[in-house]
N, C-alpha and C positions, 0 to 999 in steps of 0.2 A: 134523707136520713142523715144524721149527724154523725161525723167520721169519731171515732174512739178518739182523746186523748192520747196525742203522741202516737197517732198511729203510724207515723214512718221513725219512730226510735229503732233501732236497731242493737244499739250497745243500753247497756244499763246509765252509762253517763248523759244519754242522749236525754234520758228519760229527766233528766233534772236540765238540761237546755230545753226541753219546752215549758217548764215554767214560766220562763225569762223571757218568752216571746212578748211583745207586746198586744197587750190585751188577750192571753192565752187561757185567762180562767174568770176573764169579764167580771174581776172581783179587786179588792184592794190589794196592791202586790206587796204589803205588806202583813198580810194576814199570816198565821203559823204554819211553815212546813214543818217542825218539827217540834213538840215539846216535849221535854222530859221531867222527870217526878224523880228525887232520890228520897225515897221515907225513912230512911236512916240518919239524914243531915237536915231534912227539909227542905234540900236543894229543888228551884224551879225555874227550867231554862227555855225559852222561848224561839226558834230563830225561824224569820220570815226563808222564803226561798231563796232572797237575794242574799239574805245574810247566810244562810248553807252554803252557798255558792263560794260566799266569798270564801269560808277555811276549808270548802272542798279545794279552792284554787291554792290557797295558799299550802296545804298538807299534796296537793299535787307534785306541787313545785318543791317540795321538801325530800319529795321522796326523788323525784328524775334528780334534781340538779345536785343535793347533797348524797344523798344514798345509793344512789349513781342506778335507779331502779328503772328494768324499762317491758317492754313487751315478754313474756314467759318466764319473768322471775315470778318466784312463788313467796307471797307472804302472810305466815302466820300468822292470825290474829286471834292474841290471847283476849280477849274483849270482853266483857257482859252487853248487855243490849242498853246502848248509853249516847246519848246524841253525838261523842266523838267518835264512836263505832260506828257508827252510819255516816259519818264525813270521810271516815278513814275507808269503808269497804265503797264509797265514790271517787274517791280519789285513787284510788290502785285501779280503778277501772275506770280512770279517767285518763291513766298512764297505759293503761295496760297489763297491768300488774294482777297475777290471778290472787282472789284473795280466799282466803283459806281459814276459814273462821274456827278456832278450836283446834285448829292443825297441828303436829310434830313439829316443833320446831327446829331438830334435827334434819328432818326432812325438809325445810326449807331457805331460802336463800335470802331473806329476811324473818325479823320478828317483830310484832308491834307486842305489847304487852301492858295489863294492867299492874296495879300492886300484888294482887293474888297470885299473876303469872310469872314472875321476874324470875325464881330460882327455875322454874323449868326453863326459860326461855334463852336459862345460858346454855343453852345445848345446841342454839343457832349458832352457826359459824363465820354466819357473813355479820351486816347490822341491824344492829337491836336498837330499839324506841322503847321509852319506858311514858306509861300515861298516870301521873297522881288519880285520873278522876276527880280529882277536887272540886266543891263548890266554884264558879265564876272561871272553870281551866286553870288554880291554880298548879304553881310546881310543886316539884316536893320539896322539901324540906329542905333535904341535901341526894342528890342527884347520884342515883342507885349505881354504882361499880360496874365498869362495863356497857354502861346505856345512853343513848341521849335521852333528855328530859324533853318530848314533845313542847311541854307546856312552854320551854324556853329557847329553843330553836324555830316554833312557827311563827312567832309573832312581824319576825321579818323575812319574809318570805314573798313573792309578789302577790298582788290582789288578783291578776290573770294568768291563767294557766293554755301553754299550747304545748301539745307534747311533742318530741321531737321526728316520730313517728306515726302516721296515725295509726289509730287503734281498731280491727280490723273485726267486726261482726262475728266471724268465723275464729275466732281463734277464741282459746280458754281464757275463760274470764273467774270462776268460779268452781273451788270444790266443795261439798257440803258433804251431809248427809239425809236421809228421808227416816223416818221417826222410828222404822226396824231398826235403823241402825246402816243400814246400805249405801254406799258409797254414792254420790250424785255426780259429775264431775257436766260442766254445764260452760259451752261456746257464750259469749254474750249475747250472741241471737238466741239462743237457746234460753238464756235467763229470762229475756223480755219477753217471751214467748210463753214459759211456763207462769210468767207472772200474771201475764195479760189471764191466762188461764186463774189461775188463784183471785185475781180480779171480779172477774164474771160470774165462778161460784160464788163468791162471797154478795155480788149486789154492789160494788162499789164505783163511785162515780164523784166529779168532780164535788158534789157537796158534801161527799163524807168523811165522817171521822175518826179513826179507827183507832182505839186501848190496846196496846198489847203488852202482857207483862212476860213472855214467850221470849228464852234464850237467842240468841242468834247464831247457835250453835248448831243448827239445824235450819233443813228447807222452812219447814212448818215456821220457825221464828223470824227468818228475814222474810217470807213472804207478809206475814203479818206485819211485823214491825218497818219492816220498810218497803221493798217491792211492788206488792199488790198496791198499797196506796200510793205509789209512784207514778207506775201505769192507768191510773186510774184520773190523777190529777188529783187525790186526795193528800188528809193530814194525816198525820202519826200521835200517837200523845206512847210515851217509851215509859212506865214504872217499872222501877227499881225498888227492891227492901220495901215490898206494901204488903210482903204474907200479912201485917199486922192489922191490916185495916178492917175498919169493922162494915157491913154492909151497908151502914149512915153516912161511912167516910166514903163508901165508895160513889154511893148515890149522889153525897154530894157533887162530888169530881167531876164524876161522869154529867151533873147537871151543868155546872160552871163549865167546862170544857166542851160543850156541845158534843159530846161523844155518841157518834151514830151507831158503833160496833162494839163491842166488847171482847178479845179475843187472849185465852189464859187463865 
């Protein structure tokens, strides 16, 4: 019998080094882990595993080296479900860093933040990341008071990441919540674990491909939008701003995009 996909992952990061393995998905290693859809801009962004990898490594090293972030700091992630969300919630739990999607960021010890987020996010006392969301990662415009401009601090940043600690199974990786509303609060073993689970109901397996247009504000949205096909050794395809879409457009998508799942 054939062992699961990343069956000895233990942390959530782990689960993107067995991408990288050689010959780990017996496919082109540069096929999509991750696509995204913004139907508001038009924006469409493609990025193989290797290229996740590389501004999971480089947003890693942003946050240890510059933001001085390490094991049990907590940081908010004011986000929508957007493929730098999914770099940034690998990279804080590539550091170690629990990431807190939707979180107070009073209560936190960092903020990452979109344009939506910024006036609450000055409620963070330590440091704040500001993300345009832009087409292609641009910045903003002019670089929100108080914030670093993601877009213009990662670009030099190194391509490898080792954190200065390793990052330990047991320890908090994750606070969410589950769709009442209830607090989730989840070790990294505990994440690959419930994923593996969200995995297995769903059917998913190295050839699939999974739509999800689901918040990441919740368990329900990162298992969909990213987790479960992680575990699984599948893709993502992330829409944004597509309430508009008509059932023609979606058909289309969903054909052109080989989309095995629908989830949203």
């Amino acid at each position: 019998m054939t062992a699961p996909f990343a069956a000895d992952a233990r942390t959530p990061a782990e689960l993107l080094h067995a991408y990288l393995r050689p010959g780990a998905l017996d496919a082109d290693p540069t096929r999509p882990l991750v696509t995204f859809y913004d139907d508001a801009t038009g924006e469409r962004v493609e990025l193989s595993a290797k290229t996740f990898d590389n501004w999971v490594a480089k947003t890693a090293n942003l946050l240890q080296d510059e933001l001085n972030a390490g094991p049990e700091d907590r940081a908010a992630l004011l986000l929508p479900a957007h493929w730098q969300s999914a770099v940034w919630l690998l990279a804080c739990w590539s550091v170690g860093v629990v990431a807190v999607p939707g979180g107070a960021p009073a209560d936190a010890d960092l903020v990452v933040s979109g344009p939506d987020g910024l006036d609450s996010a000055k409620d963070c006392s330590g440091e704040r990341v500001a993300l345009a969301l832009r087409p292609l990662g641009g910045r903003f415009p002019a670089r929100p008071d108080g914030f670093l401009d993601y877009a213009a601090e990662v670009p030099g940043q190194g391509d490898r990441f080792a954190p200065y600690s390793p990052v330990h199974p047991q320890a908090m990786a994750l606070e969410t919540v589950v769709e009442d509303g209830l607090p989730l609060k989840l070790t990294g073993e505990q994440t690959v674990a419930l994923a593996r689970e969200g995995a297995a109901r769903l059917g998913l397996d190295t050839s699939s491909r999974v739509l999800s247009t689901l918040s990441y504000d919740d368990w329900a949205g990162l298992e969909a939008g990213l987790l479960a096909p992680l575990v699984a050794g599948a893709s993502v395809v992330l829409c944004r701003n597509s309430g508009g879409l008509t059932e023609e457009q979606w058909a289309k998508r969903i054909e052109s995009e080989r989309v095995t799942l629908r989830l949203g």
